[in-house]
FILONU-178611 format. One line per 8 residues: number of its first residue (from 1); for each residue y, x, z of C-alpha. Coordinates in Angstrom, 3 decimals, padded with zeros to 6 digits. Layout:
! FILONU-178611
NUM	Y/X/Z | ...
! end
This chain:
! FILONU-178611
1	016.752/015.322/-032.025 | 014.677/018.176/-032.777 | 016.591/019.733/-035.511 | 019.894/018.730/-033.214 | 018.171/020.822/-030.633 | 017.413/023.929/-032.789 | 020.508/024.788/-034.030 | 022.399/024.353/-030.510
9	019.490/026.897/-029.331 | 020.358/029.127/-032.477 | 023.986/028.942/-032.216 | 025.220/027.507/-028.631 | 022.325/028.683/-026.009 | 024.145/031.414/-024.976 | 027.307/029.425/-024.321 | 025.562/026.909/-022.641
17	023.868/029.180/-020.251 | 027.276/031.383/-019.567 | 029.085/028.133/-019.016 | 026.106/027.000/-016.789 | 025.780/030.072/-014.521 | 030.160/030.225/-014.509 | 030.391/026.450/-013.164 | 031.499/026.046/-009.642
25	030.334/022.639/-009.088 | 027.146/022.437/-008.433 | 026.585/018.815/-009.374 | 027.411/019.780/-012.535 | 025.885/022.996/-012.902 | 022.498/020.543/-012.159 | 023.373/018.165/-014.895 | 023.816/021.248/-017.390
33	020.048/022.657/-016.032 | 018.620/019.497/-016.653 | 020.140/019.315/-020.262 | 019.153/022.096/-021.550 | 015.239/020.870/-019.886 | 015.685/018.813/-021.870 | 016.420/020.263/-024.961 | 013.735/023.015/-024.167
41	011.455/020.085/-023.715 | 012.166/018.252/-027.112 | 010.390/021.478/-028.978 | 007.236/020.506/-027.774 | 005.211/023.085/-028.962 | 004.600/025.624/-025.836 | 004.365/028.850/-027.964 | 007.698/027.730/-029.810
49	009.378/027.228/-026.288 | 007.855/030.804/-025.393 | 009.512/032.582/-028.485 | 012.865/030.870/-027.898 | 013.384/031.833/-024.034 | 011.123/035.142/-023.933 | 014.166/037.564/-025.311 | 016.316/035.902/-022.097
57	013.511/036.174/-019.505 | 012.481/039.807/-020.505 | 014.811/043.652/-019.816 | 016.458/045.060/-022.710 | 013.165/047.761/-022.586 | 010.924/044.721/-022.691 | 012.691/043.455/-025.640 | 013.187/046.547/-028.057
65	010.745/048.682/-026.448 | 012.019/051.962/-024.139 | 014.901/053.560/-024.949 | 015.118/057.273/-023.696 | 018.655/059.274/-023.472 | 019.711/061.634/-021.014 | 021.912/059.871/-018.025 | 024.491/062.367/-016.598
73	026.452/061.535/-013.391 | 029.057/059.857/-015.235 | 026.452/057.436/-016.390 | 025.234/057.089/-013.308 | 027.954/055.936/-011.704 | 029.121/053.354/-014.735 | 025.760/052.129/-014.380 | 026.331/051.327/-010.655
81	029.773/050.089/-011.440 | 028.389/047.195/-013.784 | 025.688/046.263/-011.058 | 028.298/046.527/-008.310 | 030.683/044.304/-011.081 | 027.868/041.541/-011.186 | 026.839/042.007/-014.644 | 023.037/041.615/-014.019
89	023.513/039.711/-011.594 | 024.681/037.330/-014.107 | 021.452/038.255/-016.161 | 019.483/037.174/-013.475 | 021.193/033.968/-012.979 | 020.826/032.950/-016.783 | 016.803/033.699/-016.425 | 016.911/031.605/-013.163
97	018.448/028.727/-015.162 | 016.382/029.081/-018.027 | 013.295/029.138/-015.588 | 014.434/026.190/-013.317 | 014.598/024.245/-016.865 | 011.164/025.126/-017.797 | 010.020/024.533/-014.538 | 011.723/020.507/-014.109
105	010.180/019.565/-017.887 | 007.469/021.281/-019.330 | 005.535/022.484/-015.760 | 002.945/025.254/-017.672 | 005.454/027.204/-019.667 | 007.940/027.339/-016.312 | 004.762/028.705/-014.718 | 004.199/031.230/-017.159
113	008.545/031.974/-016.906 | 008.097/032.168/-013.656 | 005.429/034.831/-013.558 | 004.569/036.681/-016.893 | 008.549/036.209/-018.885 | 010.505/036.583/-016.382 | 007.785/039.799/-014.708 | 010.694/040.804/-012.897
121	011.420/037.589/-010.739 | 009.608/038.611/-007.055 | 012.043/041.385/-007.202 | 015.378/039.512/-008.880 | 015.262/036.225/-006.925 | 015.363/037.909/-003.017 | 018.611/039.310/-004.989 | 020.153/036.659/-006.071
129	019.360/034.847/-002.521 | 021.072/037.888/-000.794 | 023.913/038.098/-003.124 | 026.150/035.984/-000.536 | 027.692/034.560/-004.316 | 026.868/030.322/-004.006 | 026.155/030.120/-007.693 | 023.375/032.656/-007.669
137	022.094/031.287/-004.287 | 022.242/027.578/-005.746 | 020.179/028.617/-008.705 | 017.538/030.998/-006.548 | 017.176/027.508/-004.098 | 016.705/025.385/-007.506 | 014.305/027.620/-009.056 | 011.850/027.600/-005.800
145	012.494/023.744/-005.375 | 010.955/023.007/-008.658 | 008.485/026.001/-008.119 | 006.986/024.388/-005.096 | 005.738/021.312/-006.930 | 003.870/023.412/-009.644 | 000.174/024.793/-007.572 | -000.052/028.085/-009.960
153	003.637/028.949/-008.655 | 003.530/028.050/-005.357 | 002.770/031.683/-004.170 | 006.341/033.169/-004.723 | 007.559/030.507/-002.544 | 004.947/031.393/000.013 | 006.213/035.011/-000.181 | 009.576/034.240/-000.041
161	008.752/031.913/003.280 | 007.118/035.446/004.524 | 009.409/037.846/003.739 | 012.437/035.543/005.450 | 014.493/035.012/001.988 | 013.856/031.942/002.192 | 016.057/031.681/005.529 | 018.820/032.733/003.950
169	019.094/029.537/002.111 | 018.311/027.398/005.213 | 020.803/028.694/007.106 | 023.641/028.182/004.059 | 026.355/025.648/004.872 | 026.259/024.452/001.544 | 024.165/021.569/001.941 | 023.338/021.240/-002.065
177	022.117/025.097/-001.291 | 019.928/024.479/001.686 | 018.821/020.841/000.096 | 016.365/022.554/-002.688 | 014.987/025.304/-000.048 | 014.496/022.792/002.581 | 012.431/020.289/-000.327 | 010.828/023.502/-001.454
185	009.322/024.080/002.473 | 008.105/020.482/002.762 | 006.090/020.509/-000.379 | 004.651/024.110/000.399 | 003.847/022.641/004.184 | 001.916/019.573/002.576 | 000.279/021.261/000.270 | -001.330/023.332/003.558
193	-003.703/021.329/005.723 | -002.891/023.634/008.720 | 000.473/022.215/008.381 | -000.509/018.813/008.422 | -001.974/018.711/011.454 | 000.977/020.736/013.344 | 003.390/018.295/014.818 | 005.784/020.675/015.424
201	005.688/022.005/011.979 | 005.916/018.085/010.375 | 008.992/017.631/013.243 | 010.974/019.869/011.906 | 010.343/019.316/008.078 | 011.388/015.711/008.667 | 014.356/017.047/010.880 | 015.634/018.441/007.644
209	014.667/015.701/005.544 | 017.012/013.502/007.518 | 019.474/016.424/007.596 | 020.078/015.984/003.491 | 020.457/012.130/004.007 | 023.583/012.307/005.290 | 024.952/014.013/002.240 | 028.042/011.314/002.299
217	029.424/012.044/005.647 | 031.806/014.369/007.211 | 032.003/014.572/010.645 | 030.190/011.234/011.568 | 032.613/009.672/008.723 | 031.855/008.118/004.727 | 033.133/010.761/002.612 | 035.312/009.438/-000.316
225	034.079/011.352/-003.289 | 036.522/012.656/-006.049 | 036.965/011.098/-009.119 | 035.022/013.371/-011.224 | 032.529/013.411/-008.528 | 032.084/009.920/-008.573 | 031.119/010.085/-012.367 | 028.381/012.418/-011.415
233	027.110/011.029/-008.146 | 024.795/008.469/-009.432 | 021.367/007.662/-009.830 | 021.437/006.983/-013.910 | 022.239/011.464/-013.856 | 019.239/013.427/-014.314 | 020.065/015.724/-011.633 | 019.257/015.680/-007.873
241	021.621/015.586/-005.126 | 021.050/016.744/-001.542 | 020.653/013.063/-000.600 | 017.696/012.529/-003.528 | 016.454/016.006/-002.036 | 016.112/014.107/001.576 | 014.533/011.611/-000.043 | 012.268/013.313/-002.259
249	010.967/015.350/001.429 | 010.751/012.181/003.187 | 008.325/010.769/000.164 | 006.068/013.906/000.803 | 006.183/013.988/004.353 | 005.288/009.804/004.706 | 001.786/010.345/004.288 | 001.881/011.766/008.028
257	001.706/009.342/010.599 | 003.706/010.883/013.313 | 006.500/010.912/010.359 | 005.595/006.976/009.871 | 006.177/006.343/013.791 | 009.425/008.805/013.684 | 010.787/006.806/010.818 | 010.145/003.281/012.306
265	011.075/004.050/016.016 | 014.827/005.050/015.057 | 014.869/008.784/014.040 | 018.256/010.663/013.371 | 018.453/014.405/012.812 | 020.959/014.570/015.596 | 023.002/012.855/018.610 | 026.229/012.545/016.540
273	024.274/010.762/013.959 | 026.050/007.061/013.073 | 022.924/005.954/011.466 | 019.001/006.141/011.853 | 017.064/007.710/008.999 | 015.143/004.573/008.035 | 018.960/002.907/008.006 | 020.066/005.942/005.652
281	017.488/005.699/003.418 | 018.392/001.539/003.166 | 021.443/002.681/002.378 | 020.370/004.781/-000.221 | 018.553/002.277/-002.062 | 021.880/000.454/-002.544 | 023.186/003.107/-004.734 | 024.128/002.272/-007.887
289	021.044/002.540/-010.562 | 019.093/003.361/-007.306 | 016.121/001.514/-009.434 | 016.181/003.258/-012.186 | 016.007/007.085/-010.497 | 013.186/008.876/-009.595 | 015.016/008.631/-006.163 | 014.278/004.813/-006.487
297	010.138/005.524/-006.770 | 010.397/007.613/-003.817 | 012.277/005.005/-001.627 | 009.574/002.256/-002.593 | 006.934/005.152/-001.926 | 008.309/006.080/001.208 | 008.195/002.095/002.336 | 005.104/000.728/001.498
305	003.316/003.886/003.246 | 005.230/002.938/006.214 | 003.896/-000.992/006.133 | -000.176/000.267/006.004 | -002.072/002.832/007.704 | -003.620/005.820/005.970 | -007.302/004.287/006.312 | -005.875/001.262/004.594
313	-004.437/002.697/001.906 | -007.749/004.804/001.385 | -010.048/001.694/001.090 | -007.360/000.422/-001.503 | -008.275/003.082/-003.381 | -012.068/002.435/-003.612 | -011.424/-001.251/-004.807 | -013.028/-001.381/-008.130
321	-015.774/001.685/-007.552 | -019.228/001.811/-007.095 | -019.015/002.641/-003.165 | -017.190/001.605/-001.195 | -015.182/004.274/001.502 | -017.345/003.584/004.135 | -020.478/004.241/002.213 | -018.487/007.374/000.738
329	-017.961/008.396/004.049 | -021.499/008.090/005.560 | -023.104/010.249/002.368 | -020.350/012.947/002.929 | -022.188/013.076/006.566 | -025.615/013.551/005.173 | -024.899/017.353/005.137 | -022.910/018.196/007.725
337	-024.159/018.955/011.562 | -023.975/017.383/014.386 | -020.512/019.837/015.308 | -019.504/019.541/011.660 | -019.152/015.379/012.434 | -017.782/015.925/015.797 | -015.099/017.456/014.457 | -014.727/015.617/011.348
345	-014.484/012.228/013.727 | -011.599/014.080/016.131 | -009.823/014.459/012.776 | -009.818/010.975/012.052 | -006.363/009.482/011.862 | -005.158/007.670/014.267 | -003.126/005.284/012.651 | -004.194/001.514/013.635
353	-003.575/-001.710/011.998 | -001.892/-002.565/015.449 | 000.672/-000.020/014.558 | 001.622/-000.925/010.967 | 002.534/-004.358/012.084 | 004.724/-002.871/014.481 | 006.650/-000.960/012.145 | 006.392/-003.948/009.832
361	008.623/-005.704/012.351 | 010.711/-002.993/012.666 | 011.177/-002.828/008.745 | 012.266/-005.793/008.555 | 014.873/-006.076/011.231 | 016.289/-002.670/008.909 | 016.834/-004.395/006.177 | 013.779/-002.557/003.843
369	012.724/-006.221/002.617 | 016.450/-006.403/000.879 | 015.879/-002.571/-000.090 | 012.723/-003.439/-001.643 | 014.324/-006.267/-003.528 | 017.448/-004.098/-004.650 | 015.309/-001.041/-006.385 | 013.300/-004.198/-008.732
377	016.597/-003.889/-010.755 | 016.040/-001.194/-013.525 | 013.366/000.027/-012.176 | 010.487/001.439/-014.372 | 006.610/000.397/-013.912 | 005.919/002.497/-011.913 | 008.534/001.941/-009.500 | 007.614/-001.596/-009.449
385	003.780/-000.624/-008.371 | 005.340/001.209/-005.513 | 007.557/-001.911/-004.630 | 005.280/-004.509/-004.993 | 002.595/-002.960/-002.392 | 005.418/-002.914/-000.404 | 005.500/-006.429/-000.404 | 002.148/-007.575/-000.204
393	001.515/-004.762/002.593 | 004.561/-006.315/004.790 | 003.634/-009.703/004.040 | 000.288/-009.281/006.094 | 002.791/-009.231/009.332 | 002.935/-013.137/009.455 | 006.338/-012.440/011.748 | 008.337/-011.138/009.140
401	007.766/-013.389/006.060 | 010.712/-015.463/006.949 | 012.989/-012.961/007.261 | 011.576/-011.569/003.619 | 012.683/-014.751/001.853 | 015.554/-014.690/003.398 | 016.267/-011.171/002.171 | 014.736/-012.336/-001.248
409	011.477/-011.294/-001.415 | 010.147/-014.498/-002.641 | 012.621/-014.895/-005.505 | 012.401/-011.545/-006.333 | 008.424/-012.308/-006.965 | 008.572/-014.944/-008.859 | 011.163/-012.976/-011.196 | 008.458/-010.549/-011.696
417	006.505/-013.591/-012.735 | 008.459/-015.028/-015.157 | 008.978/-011.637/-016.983 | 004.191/-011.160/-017.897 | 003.934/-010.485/-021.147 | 000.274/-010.350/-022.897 | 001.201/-007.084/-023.977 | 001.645/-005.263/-020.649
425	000.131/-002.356/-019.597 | -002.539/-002.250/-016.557 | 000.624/-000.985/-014.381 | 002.431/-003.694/-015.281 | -000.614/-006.285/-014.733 | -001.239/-004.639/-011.619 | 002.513/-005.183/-010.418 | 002.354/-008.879/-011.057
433	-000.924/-009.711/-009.371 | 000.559/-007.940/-006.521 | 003.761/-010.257/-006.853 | 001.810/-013.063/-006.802 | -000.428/-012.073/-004.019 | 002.713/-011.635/-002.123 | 003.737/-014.990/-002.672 | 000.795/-016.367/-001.518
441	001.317/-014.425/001.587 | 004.594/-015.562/002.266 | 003.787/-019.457/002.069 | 000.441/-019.508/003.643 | 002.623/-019.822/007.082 | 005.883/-021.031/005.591 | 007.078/-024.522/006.253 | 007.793/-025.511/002.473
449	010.865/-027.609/003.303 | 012.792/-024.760/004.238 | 012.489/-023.249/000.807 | 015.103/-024.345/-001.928 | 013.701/-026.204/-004.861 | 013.502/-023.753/-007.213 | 011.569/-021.301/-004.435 | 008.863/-023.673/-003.915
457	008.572/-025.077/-007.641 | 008.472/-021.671/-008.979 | 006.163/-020.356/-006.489 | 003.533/-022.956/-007.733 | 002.664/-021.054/-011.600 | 001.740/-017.574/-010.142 | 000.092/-019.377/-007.318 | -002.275/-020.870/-010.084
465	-002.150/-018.087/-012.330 | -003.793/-015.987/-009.552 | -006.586/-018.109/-009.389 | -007.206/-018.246/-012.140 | -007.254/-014.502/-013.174 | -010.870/-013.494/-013.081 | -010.023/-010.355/-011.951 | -008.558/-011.292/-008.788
473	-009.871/-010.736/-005.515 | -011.400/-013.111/-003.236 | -008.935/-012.842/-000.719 | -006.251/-013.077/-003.547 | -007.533/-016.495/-004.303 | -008.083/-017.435/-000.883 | -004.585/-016.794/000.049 | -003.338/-018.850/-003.120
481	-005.170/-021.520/-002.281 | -003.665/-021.872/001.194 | -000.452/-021.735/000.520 | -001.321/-024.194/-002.618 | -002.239/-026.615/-000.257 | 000.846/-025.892/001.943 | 003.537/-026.522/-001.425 | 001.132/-029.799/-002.221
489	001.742/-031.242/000.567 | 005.829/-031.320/000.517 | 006.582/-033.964/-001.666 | 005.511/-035.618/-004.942 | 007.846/-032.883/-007.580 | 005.502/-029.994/-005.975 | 002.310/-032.170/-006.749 | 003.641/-032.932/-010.084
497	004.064/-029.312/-010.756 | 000.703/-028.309/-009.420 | -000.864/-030.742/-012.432 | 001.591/-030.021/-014.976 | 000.649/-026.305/-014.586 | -003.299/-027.352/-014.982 | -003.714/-026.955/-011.283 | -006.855/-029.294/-010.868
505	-008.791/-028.005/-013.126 | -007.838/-024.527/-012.021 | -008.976/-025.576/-008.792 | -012.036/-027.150/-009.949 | -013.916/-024.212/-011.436 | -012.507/-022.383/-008.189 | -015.046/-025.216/-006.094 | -017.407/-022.916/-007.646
513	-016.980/-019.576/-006.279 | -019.412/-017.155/-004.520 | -017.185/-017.039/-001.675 | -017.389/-020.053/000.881 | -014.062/-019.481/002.453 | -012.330/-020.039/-001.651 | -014.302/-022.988/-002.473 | -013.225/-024.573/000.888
521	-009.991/-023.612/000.276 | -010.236/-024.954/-003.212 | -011.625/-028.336/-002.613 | -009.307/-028.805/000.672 | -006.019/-027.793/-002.339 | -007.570/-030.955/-004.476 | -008.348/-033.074/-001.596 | -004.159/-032.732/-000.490
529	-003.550/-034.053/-004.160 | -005.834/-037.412/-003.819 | -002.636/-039.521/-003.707 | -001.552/-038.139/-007.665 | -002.776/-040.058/-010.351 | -004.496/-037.352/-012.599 | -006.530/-036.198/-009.104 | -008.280/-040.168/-009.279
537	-008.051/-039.721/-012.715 | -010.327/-036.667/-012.430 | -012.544/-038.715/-009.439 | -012.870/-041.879/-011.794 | -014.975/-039.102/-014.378 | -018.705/-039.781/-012.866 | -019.670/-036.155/-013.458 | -016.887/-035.150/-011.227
545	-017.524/-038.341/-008.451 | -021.033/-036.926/-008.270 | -019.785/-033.178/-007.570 | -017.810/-034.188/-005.080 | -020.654/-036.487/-003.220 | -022.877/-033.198/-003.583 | -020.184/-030.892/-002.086 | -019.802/-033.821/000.786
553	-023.668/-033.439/001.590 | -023.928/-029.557/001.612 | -022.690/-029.400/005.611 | -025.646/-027.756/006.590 | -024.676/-024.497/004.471 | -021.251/-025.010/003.966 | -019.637/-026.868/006.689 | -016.165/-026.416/005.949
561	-016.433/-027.408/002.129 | -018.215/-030.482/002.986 | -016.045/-031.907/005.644 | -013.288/-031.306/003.011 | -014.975/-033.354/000.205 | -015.599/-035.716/002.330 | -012.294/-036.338/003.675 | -010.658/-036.803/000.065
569	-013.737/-038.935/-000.485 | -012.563/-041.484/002.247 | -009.099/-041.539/001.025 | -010.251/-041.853/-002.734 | -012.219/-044.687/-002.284 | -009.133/-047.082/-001.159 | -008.807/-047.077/-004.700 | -011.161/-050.031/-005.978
577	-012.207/-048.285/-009.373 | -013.276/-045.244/-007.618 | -014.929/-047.656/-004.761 | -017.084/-049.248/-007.562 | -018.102/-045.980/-009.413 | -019.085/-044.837/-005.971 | -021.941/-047.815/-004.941 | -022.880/-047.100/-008.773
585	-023.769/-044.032/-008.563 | -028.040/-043.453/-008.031 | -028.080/-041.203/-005.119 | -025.755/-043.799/-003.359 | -027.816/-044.623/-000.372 | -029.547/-041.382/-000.166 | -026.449/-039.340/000.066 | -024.182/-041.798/001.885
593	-027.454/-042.168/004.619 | -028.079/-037.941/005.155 | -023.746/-037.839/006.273 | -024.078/-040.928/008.447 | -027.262/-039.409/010.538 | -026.155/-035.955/010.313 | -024.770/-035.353/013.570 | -021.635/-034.016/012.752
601	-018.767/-036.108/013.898 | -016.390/-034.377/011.481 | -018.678/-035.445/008.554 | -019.906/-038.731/010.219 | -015.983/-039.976/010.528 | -015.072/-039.980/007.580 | -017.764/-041.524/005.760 | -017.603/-044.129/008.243
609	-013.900/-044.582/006.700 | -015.390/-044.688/003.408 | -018.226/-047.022/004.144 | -015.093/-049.196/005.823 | -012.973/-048.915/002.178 | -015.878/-050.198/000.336 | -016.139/-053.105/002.770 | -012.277/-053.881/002.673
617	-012.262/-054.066/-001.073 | -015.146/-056.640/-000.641 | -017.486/-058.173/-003.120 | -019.454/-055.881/-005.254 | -018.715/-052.827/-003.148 | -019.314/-054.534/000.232 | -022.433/-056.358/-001.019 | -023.851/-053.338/-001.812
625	-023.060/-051.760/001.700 | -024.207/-054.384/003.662 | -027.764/-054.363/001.171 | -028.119/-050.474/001.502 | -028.228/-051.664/005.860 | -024.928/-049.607/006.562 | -023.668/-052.379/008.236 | -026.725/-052.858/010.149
633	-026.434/-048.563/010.809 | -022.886/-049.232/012.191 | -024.085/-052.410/014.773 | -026.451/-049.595/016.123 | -024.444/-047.025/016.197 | -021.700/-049.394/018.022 | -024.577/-050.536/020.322 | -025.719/-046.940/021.377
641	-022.530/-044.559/021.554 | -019.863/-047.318/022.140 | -020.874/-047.615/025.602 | -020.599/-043.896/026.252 | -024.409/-042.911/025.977 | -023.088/-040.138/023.703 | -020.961/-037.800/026.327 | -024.397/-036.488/027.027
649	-024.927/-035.327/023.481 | -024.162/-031.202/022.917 | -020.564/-032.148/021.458 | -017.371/-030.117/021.257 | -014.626/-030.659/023.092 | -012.732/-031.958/019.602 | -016.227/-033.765/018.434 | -016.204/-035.493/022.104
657	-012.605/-036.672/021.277 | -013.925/-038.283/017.860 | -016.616/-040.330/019.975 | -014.367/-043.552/020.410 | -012.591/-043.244/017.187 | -015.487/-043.125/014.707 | -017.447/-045.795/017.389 | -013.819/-048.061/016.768
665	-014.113/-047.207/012.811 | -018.232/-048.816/012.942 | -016.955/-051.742/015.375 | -014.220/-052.522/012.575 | -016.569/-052.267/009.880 | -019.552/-054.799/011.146 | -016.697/-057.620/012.552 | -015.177/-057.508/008.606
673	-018.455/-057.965/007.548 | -019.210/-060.648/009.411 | -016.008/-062.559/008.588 | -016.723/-062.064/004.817 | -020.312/-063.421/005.840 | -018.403/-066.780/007.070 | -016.267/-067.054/004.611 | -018.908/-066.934/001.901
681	-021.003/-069.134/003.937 | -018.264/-071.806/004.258
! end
């Protein structure tokens, strides 16, 4: 490629750039800019690239050094001929393409173009902006486009905003013309806090914005392209059209949250508009090869800025440091005065979780879910970070996460799944936790049954897979482990899954964790499983029968965990293996004793069910019971609370409700008892 590259340079540059500047159509007078960026590009070397384009950006005295003669009129006017002609004008336009192409690959050397090769450009590019010819305007509204995303050029923009050149290109009815001045604004406007905080100022940016979007109409109408213009018009070209220009203004302008509100409450640049701008930029993403254009990273950025609130996405980007934002925030106060965080707290934004959810909702009746779904395709990693926090950030609307499976989200997840490789990068790894975290989202709420086969099978891997990565969050395994317990629960294949995919002893080292709320969640996942043989299998270990009698007796700390191990407790123990292992164990009567006198109803309920298993199964299990007195416990407890002495007792409303049940369960435990006491006795 390189050696390719140097002899069309040596042999063909000038052609290219004649043939470049000569072009009428500006889609393809793009294309040719960004090939020979390219080109430029594939030298690498920045003093190289400097020697090839420094004879094109510099005056013939620049190049040879000054040449004196003596002009007479006749000169004189000749000379005024060729500028009247267009013959530097033509110069000009071959350093603005040259410039442009510096300026769209290799960012430094199009800076140094832009200010020290080209030395003449403050005065050449108001010239080639007033020269009324659309090629030479084009090229001046390229060449400040890409100038406005590079900081160290940024101030010929500015001084073309001042001096009112730059209105000139606004006002053009050539939309490709006005697209790269108008993209060229919006980045100078964000770049300038003032700006920011002018509503007026972000209005009309985003006016503009929505202005380029609709690029494919005439008149309120589709417009049917050409056939060569179809061949061009695409998201696989290199080149940006007006529409990827709306786009690209949109993705800078996002960050606002009166843009955010615009967007989601139905904004259209004008009355005869047929579609909103969050419709056109749906739209949009249906392109062909949307996914794999920098248009497509734009759309996804646009999107998941719209589904969280600036403060959220802030505190997103502490996760992993040493502080967290709020502690950032209260040591950047330590200096400033009392004013100083007056006015610091009026700048605050105003953004609230509230609102997100709102245009969550309003998201999703648009279509974005689908959107989402249709840039995965192609799509580089980078892309896919952007989509994925789309995802998981409109997932947190609980509202919505039917309509994104329906619009397949869900599939589209566990795609991203399927595709992990050991060799990814952290973008990559980052992109599939946030798949997965999405999924777990999606199905904490979702009835299961409503989910095809393959959704709720295939859900069940990265379910497990997330917790078991270490480097998950808390709330990442929480949320698995919800909506683990939701798939268990809908029929043996899902349960048969969850173990094939090492699920229990995923969840068992999960029973573990620092956090209460994921070892609840954890034991409550392998409590739903108690009717699968490898989950008794795993009880019938004594190591793990213990563990789980410990977890049962920890109420006083961990109340939720507890009344969890107990419950799969009382249903393990209908099984007469487990029953026996149980009266075996040494802290038997101890442990069984502290949950019967506890207090807790919750707790007290269902070991009275598992005191009543071990007395069903009879013999060994329910002579130990009855020798331990828990038969004897249960007469009592009959005798006192049966009779309603216990509606004075500080109970709940739902522990009031338990009263007659668990005083039933004791009633039905001492009369079985006593009928295996006959029948032994007879």
């Amino acid at each position: 490629a390189f050696e390719r590259c140097i002899r069309i340079l040596s042999n063909a540059f000038d052609v290219m750039l004649k043939a470049t500047r000569e072009i009428e159509d500006h889609v393809v007078r793009r294309e040719m800019v960004v090939s020979i960026s390219r080109m430029l590009a594939v030298l690498d070397d920045e003093d190289r690239i400097k020697n090839v384009v420094k004879p094109y950006l510099s005056s013939e005295e620049d190049r040879d050094g000054p040449i004196i003669e003596e002009v007479n009129d006749d000169d004189e006017e000749k000379l005024a001929e060729l500028e009247e002609s267009g013959v530097a004008l033509d110069t000009i336009m071959e350093r603005a393409i040259i410039t442009c192409a510096l300026l769209l690959s290799k960012k430094e050397v199009g800076s140094w173009a832009l200010g020290t090769g080209w030395n003449t450009s403050g005065d050449e590019l108001p010239r080639l902006i007033e020269s009324d010819n659309s090629q030479a305007m084009f090229l001046a509204s390229e060449v400040v486009s890409a100038a406005s995303t590079v900081e160290s050029s940024r101030h010929l923009v500015a001084s073309l905003v001042s001096s009112g050149s730059m209105q000139r290109l606004l006002k053009n009815p050539d939309r490709d013309i006005r697209s790269g001045a108008a993209s060229a604004v919006a980045k100078l406007g964000m770049s300038d806090k003032a700006a920011q905080k002018d509503e007026g100022e972000m209005m009309g940016m985003l006016l503009a914005a929505c202005d380029l979007l609709e690029d494919d109409e005439v008149d309120g109408k589709p417009k049917t392209p050409s056939k060569d213009e179809a061949k061009l018009r695409h998201f696989s070209s290199f080149a940006t059209s007006s529409v990827e220009r709306g786009v690209e203004m949109i993705s800078y302008l996002v960050s606002n949250t009166v843009v955010k509100e615009e967007l989601a409450a139905g904004f259209s640049p004008s009355m005869e508009s047929t579609s909103t701008a969050l419709e056109r930029l749906v739209k949009t993403a249906d392109l062909p090869n949307s996914g794999e254009s920098l248009t497509g990273f734009a759309l996804a950025t646009i999107f998941q800025h719209m589904a969280a609130t600036n403060k959220q996405i802030r505190r997103e980007g502490f996760e992993g440091k040493e502080v967290t934002m709020e502690q950032y925030d209260e040591m950047q106060k330590l200096g400033k005065t009392a004013d100083e965080k007056e006015v610091m707290e009026s700048e605050e934004d105003p953004d609230t979780t509230a609102s997100a959810h709102e245009r969550i909702r309003k998201m999703a009746s648009a279509n974005v879910p689908r959107a989402l779904v249709v840039l995965v395709e192609g799509a580089s990693e980078h892309t896919l970070e952007q989509v994925a926090l789309g995802f998981s950030r409109m997932a947190d609307e609980q509202s919505v996460r039917g309509i994104m499976i329906q619009q397949g989200v869900l599939t589209c997840c566990i795609k991203i799944d399927k595709n992990e490789s050991p060799t990814d990068s952290d973008t990559m790894k980052k992109v599939v936790t946030l798949a997965r975290h999405c999924i777990g989202k999606m199905l904490v709420t979702t009835n299961p049954t409503l989910l095809t086969s393959a959704q709720r099978l295939g859900a069940i891997r990265p379910l497990i897979q997330l917790v078991r990565d270490i480097k998950s969050s808390d709330l990442q395994k929480f949320e698995a482990l919800l909506s683990l317990t939701n798939l268990g629960g809908s029929g043996d294949d899902a349960q048969n899954r969850i173990v094939s995919e090492k699920g229990i002893t995923t969840m068992h080292f999960a029973m573990f964790s620092d956090h209460d709320m994921v070892r609840r969640a954890a034991t409550e996942c392998m409590s739903n499983l108690v009717q699968h043989k490898a989950m008794m299998d795993h009880l019938k270990e004594e190591g793990n029968l213990k563990l789980w009698y410990a977890f049962a007796t920890d109420f006083e700390d961990h109340y939720d965990c507890a009344r969890a191990a107990a419950g799969c407790l009382a249903m393990a123990t209908q099984d007469p293996i487990i029953a026996e292992k149980v009266v075996e164990m040494e802290k038997f009567r101890p442990h069984t004793e502290t949950m019967l006198e506890c207090g807790r109803l919750e707790i007290m309920h269902r070991i009275f069910v598992l005191v009543h298993n071990l007395v069903a199964h009879g013999g060994k299990t329910r002579e130990k019971v009855v020798k331990e007195g828990f038969v004897a416990f249960c007469e009592a407890y009959v005798a006192s609370y049966h009779q309603g002495t216990g509606v004075d007792l500080e109970f709940s409303d739902q522990e009031r409700a338990l009263l007659p049940v668990v005083a039933e369960i004791a009633a039905t435990i001492v009369q079985m008892a006593d009928e295996d006491e006959l029948e032994g006795a007879e």
